[in-house]
Residue frames relative to the residue before (quaternion, step in Angstrom):
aa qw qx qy qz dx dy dz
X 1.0000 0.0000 0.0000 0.0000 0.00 0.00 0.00
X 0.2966 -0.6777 0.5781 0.3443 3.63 -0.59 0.88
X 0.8101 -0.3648 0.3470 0.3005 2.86 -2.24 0.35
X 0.5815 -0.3492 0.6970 0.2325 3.67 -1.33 -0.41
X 0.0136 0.7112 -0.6916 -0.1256 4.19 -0.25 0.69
X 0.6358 -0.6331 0.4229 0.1270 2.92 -1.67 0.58
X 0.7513 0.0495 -0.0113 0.6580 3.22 1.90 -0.30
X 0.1489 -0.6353 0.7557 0.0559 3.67 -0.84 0.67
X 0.0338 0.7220 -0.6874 -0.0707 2.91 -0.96 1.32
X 0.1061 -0.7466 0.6443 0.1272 4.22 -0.62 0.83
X 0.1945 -0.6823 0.6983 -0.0953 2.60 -2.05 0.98
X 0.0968 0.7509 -0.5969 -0.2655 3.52 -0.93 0.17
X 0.4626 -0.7910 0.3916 0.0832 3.28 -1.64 1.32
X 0.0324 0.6831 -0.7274 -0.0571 3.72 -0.13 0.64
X 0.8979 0.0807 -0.2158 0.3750 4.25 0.07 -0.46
X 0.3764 -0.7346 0.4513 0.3392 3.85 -0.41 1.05
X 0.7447 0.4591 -0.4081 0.2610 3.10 0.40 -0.40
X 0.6578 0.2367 -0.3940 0.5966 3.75 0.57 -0.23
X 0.4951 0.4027 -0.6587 0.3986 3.93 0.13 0.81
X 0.6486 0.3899 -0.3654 0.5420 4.08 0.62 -0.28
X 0.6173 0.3965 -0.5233 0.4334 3.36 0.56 0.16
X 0.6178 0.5430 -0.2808 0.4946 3.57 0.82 -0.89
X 0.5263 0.5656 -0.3355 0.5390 3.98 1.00 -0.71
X 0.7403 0.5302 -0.1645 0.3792 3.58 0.68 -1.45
X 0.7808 0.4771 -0.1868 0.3574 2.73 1.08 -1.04
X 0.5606 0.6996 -0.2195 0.3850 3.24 1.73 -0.68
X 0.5166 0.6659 -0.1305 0.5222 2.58 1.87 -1.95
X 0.8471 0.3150 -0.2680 0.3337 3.76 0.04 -1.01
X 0.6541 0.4559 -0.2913 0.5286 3.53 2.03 0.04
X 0.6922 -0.4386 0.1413 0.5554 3.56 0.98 1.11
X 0.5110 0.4988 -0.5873 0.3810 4.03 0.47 -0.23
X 0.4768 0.6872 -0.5349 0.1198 3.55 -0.46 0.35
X 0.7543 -0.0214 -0.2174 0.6191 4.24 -1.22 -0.41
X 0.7828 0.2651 -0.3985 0.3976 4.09 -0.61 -0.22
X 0.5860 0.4556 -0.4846 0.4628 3.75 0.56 0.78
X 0.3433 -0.6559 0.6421 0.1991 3.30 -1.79 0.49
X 0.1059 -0.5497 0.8189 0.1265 3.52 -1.28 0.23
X 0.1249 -0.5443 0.8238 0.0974 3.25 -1.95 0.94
X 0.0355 0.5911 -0.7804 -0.2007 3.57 -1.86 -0.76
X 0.2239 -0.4866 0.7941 0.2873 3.02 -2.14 -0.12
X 0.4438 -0.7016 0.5331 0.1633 3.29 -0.83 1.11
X 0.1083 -0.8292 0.5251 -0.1582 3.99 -0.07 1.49
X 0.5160 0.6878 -0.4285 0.2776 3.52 1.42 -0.21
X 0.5629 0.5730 -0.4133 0.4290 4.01 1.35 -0.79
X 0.6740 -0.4531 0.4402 0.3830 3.36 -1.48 -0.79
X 0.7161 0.4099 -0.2900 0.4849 3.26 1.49 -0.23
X 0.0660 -0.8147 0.5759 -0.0117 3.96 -0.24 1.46
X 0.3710 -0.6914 0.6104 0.1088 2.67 -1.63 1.02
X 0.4739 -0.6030 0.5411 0.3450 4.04 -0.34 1.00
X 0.7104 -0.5075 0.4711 0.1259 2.54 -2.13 0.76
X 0.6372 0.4471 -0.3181 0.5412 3.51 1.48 -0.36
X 0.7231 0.3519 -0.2952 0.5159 3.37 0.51 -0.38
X 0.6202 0.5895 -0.3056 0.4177 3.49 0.61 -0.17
X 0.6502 0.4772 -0.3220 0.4957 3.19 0.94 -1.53
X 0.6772 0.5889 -0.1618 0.4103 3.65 0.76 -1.53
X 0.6232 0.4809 -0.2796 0.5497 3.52 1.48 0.04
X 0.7107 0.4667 -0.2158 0.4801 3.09 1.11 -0.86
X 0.4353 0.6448 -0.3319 0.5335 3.59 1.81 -0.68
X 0.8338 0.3374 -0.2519 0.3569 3.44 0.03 -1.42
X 0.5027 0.7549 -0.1917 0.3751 3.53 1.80 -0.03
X 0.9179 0.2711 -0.1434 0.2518 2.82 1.22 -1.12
X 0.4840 -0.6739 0.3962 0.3932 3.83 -0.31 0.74
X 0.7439 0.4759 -0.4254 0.1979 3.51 0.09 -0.15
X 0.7632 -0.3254 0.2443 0.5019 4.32 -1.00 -0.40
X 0.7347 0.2847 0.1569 0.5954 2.51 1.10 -2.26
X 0.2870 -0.7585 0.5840 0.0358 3.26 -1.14 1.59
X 0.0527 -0.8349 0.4748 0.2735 3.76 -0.34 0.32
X 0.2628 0.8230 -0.4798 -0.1532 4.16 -0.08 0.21
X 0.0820 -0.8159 0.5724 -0.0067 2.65 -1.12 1.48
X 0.8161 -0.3019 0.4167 0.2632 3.30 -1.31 -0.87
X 0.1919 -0.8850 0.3343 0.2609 3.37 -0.04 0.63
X 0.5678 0.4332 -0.3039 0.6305 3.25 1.85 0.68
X 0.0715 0.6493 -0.6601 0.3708 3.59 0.87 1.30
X 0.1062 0.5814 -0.8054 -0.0451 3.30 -2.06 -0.40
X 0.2014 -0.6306 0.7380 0.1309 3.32 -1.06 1.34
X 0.0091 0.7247 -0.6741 0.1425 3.97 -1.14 1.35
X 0.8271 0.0775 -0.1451 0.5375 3.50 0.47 -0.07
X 0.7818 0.1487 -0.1631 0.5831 3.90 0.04 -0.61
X 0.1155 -0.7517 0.6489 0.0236 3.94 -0.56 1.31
X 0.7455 -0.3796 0.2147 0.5040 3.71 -1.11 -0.95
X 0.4608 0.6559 -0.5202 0.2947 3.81 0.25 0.35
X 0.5995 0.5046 -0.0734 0.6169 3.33 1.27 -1.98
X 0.4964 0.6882 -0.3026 0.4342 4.16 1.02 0.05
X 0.7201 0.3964 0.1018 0.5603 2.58 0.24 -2.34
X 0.6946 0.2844 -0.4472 0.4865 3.83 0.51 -0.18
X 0.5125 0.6590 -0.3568 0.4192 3.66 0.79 -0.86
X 0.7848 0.3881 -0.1735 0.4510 3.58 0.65 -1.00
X 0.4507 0.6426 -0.4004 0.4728 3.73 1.60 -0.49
X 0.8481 0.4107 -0.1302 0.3085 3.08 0.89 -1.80
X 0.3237 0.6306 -0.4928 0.5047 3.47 1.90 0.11
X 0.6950 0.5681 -0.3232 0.2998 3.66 0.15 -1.72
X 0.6519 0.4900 -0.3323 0.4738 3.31 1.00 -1.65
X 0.7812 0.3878 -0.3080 0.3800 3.98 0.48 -0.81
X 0.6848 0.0083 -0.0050 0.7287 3.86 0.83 -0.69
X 0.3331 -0.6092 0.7150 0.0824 3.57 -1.53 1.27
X 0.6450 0.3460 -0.4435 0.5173 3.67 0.96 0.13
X 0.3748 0.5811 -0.6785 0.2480 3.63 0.05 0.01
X 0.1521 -0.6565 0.7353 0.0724 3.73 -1.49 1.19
X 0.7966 0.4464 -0.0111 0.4076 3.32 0.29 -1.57
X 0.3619 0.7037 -0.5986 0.1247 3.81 -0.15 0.62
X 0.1088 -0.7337 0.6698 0.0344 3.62 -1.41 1.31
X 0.4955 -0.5773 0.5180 0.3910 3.62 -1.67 -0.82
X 0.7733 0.3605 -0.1087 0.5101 3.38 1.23 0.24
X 0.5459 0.6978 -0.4148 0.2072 3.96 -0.47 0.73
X 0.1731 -0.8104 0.4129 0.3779 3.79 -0.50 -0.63
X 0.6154 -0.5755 0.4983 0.2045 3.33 -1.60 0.88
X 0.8919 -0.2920 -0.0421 0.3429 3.40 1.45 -0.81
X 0.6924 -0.3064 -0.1203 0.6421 4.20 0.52 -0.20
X 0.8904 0.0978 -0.1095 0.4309 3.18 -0.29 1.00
X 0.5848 0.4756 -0.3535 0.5539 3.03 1.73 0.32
X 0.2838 -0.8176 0.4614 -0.1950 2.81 -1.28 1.89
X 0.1895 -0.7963 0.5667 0.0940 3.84 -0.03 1.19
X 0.1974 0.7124 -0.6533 0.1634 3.60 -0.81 0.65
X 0.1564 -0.5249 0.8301 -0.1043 3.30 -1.91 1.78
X 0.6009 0.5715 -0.4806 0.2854 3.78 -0.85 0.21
X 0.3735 -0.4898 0.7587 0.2121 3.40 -2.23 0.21
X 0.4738 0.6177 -0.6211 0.0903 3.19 -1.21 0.53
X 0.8302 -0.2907 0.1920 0.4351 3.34 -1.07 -0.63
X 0.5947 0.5119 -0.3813 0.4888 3.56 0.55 0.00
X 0.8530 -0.2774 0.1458 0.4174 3.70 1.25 -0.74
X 0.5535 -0.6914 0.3389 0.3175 3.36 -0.44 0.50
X 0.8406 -0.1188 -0.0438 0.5267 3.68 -0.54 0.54
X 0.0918 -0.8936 0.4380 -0.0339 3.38 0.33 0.96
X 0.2831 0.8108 -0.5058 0.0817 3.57 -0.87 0.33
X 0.0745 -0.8336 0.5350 -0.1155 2.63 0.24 1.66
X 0.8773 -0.1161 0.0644 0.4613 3.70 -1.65 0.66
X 0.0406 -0.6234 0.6836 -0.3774 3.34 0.10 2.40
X 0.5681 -0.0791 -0.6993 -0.4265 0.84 -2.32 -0.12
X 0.5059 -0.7400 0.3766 0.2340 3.33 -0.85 0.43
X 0.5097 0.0623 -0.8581 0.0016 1.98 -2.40 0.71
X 0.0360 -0.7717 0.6312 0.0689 3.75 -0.71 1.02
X 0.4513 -0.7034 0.5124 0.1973 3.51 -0.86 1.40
X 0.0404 0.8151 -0.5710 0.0893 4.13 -0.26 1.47
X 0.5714 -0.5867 0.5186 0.2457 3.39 -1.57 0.56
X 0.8348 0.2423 -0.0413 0.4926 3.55 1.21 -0.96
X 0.1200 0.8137 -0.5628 -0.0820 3.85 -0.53 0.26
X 0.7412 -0.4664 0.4267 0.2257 3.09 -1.75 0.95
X 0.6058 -0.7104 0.3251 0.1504 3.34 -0.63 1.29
X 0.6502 0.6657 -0.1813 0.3182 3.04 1.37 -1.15
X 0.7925 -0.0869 0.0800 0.5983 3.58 1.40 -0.94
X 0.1489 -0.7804 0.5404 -0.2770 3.11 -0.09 1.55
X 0.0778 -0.5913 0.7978 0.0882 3.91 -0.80 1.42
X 0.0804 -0.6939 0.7115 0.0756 2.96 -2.15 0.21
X 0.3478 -0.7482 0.5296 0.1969 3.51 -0.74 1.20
X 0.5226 -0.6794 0.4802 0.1863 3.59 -0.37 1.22
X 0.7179 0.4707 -0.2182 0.4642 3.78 0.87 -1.03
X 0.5301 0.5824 -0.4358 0.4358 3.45 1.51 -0.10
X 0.0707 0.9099 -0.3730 -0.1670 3.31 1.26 -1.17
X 0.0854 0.8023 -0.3797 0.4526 2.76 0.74 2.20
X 0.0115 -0.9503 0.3021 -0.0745 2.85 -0.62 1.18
X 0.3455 -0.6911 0.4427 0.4550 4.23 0.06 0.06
X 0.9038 -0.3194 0.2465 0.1428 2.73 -1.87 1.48
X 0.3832 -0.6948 0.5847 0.1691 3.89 -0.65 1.04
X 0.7553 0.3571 -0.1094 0.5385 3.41 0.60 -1.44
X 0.6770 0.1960 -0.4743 0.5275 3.90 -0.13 0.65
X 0.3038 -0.6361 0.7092 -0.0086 3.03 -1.98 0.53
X 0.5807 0.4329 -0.4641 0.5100 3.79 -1.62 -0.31
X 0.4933 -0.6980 0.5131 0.0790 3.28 -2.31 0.40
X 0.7298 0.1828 -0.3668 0.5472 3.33 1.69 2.22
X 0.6492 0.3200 -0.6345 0.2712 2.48 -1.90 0.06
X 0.4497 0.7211 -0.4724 0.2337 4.20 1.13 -0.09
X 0.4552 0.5154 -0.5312 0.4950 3.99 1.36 0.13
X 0.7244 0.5264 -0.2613 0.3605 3.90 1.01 -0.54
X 0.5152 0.6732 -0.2797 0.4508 3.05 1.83 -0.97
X 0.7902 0.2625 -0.1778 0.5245 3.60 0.11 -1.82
X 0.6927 0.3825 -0.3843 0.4756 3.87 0.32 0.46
X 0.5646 0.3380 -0.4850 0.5760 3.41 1.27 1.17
X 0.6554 0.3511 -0.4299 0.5122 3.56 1.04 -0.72
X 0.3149 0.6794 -0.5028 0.4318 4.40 1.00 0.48
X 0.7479 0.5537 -0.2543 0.2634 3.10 0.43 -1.90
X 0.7709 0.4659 -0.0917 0.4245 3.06 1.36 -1.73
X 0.5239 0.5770 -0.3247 0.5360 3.27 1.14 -0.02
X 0.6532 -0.4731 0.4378 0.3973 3.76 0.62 -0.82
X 0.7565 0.4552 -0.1453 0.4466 3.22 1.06 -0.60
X 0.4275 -0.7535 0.4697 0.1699 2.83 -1.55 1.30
X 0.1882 -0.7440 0.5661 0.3008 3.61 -1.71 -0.16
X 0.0299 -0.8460 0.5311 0.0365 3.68 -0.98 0.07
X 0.4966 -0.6333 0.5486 0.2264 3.63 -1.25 0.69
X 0.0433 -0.8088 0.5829 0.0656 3.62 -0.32 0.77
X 0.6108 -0.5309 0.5169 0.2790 3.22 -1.65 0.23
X 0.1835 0.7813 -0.4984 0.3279 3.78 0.46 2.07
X 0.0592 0.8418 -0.4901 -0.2183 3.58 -0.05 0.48
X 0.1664 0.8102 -0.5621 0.0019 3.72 -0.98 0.20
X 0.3146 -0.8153 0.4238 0.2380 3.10 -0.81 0.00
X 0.5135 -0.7275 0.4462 0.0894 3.50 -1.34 1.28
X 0.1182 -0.8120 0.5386 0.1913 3.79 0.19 0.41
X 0.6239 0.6672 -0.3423 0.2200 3.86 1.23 -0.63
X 0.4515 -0.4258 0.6162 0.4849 3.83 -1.04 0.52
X 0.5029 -0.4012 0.7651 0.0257 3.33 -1.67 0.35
X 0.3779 0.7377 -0.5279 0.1853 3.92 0.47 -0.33
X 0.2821 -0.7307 0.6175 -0.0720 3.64 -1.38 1.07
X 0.4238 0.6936 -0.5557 0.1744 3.66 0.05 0.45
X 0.8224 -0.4922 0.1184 0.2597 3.75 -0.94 -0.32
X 0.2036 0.6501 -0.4402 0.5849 2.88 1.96 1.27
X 0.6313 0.6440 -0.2024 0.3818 3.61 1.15 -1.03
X 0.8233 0.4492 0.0612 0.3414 2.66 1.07 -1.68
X 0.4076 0.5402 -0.3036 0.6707 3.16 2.40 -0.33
X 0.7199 0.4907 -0.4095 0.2707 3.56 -0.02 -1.09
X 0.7898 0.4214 -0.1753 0.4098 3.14 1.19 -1.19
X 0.4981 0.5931 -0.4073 0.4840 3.31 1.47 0.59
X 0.6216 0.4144 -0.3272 0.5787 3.51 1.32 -1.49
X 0.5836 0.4743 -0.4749 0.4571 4.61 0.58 -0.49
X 0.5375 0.5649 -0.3928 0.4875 3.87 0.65 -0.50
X 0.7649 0.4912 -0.2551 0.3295 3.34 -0.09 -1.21
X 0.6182 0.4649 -0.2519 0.5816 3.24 0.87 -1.89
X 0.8369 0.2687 -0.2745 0.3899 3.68 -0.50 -0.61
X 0.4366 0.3930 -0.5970 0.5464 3.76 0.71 0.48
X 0.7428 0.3493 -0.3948 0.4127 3.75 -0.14 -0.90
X 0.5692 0.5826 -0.4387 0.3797 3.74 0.66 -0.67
X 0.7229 0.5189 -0.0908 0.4470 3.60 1.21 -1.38
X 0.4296 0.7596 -0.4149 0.2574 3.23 1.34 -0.38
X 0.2902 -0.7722 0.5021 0.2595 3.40 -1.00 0.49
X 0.2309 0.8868 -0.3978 0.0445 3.18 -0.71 1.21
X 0.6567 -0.5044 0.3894 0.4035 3.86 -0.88 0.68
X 0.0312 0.8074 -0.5869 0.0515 3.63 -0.60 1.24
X 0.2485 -0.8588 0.4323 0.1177 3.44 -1.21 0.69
X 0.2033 -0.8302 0.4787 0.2007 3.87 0.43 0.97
X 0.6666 -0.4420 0.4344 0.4143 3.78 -1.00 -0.04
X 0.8131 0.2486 -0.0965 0.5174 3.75 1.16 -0.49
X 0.6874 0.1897 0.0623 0.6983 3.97 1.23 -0.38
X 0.2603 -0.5598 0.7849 0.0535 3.31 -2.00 0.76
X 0.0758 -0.6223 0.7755 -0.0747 3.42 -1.72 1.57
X 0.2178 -0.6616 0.7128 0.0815 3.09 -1.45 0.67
X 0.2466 -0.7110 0.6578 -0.0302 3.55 -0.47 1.30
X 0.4619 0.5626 -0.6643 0.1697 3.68 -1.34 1.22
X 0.8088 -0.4213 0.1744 0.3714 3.28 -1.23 -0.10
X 0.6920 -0.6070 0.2606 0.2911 3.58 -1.28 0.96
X 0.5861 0.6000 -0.3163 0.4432 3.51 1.45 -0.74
X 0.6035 0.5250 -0.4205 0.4283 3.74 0.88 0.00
X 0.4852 -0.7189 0.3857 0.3146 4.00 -0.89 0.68
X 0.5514 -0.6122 0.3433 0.4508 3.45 -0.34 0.36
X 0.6860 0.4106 -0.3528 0.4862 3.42 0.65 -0.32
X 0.4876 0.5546 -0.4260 0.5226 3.93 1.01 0.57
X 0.6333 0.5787 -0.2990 0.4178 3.11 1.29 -1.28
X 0.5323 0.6871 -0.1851 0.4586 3.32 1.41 -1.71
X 0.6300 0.5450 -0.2189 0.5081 3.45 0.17 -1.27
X 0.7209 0.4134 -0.2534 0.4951 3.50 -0.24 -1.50
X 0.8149 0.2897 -0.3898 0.3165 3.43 -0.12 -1.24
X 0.6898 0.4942 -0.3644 0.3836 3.69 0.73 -0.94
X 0.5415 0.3406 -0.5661 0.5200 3.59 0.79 0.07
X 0.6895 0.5008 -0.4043 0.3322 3.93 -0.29 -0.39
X 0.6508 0.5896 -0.2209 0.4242 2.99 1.64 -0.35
X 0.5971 0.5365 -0.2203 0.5542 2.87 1.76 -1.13
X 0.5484 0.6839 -0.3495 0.3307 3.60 1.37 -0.35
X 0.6483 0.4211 -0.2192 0.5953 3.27 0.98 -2.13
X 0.5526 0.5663 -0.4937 0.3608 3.78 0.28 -0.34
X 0.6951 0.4068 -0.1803 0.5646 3.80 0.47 -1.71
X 0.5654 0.6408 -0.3958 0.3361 3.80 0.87 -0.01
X 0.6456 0.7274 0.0442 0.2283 2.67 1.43 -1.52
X 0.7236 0.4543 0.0321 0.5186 2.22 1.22 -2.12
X 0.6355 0.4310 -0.3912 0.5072 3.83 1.18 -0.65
X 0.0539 0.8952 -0.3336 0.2904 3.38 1.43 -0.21
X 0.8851 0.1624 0.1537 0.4082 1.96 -0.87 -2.49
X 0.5903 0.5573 -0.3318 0.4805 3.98 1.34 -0.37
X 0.7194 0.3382 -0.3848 0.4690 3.32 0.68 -0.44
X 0.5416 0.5665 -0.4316 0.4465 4.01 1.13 0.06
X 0.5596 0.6433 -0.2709 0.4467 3.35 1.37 -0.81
């Protein structure tokens, strides 16, 4: 039986040639004979999305730690030593940490960022790090296998999914966070109206996911909504909704009579 690798690092490929650079590069910073590499192979005319891909390549791999990145990374200065410690020191601070990238934000307009890329050389922007974020940059993304977590069934297209699996984290229990990782991004950053759909069809789905709604268990009624309401609003609301399905019932059962 082979070993257990120590990393799976996925990728999907539309160009071979900066995925072997990115392979190479990984390779020459310690990912090498006890790592996997997966792909979804993106080079034909028929592509599989980033949600359904990535989530293939998840359910694929054998190792702890999942890496998905970009297939225009380039590890050049921090490789797997400066990793592996980075990720000790997550554990030592939050045992729930699933999700840990070089790029995202914690809140409005506030923006964590480790990286080379086209906006600027060694960046490091609003550290120090590890900073505990709601969202991470698409481009490089660990994942803790034991979280077993995954991106969204019901959205498609190739973004906003560094936002997706670090909301479907949240709910699960688990945390995400920008760590102190440098590498370096070769990608335009481009925004046009592929962009703009995704982040309409990610809106939608997660208002309705988020909705707040009246739920019945086999033994008790919860009303589920948001946290900013007092508990005694919460109260209120539910026992009048209660007092509703109740008077519902009951004419029910008179008008069966």
């Amino acid at each position: 039986m082979a070993p257990t690798p120590a990393f799976t690092i996925a990728t999907l490929v539309t160009d071979p040639s900066l995925y072997e650079q990115m392979k190479a590069s990984f390779r020459e910073k310690g990912f090498a004979d006890d790592c996997e590499f997966l792909t979804v192979d993106n080079t034909g005319s028929r592509q599989t999305d980033a949600y359904a891909g990535l989530n293939r390549l998840l359910n694929q791999a054998s190792a702890p730690l999942v890496i998905l990145c970009h297939q225009d990374v380039v590890l050049f200065g921090d490789g797997r030593t400066e990793l592996e410690a980075r990720l000790r020191e997550l554990s030592e601070l939050d045992p729930c940490w699933a999700l840990a990238g070089n790029g995202g934000g914690s809140g409005f307009d506030r923006l964590h960022i480790r990286i080379t890329d086209k906006f600027g050389d060694n960046q490091r922007r609003n550290g120090p790090f590890p900073v505990r974020v709601h969202s991470l940059d698409e481009n490089f993304i660990v994942v803790r296998a034991e979280a077993r977590i995954g991106l969204s069934r019901n959205l498609t297209g190739f973004h906003m999914y560094g936002t997706d699996i670090c909301l479907v984290a949240d709910i699960l229990g688990w945390n995400a966070y920008v760590i102190d990782y440098h590498l370096q991004h070769l990608g335009e950053a481009r925004m046009g109206p592929a962009f703009a759909a995704s982040l309409d069809q990610f809106r939608r789905k997660w208002n309705h996911a988020l909705r707040e709604r009246y739920l019945q268990s086999t033994c008790t009624r919860v009303l589920v909504t948001g946290a900013g309401q007092p508990d005694l609003v919460k109260k209120l609301r539910l026992r009048t909704r209660s007092a509703f399905f109740g008077l519902r019932r009951r004419i029910g059962t008179l008008i069966a009579k």
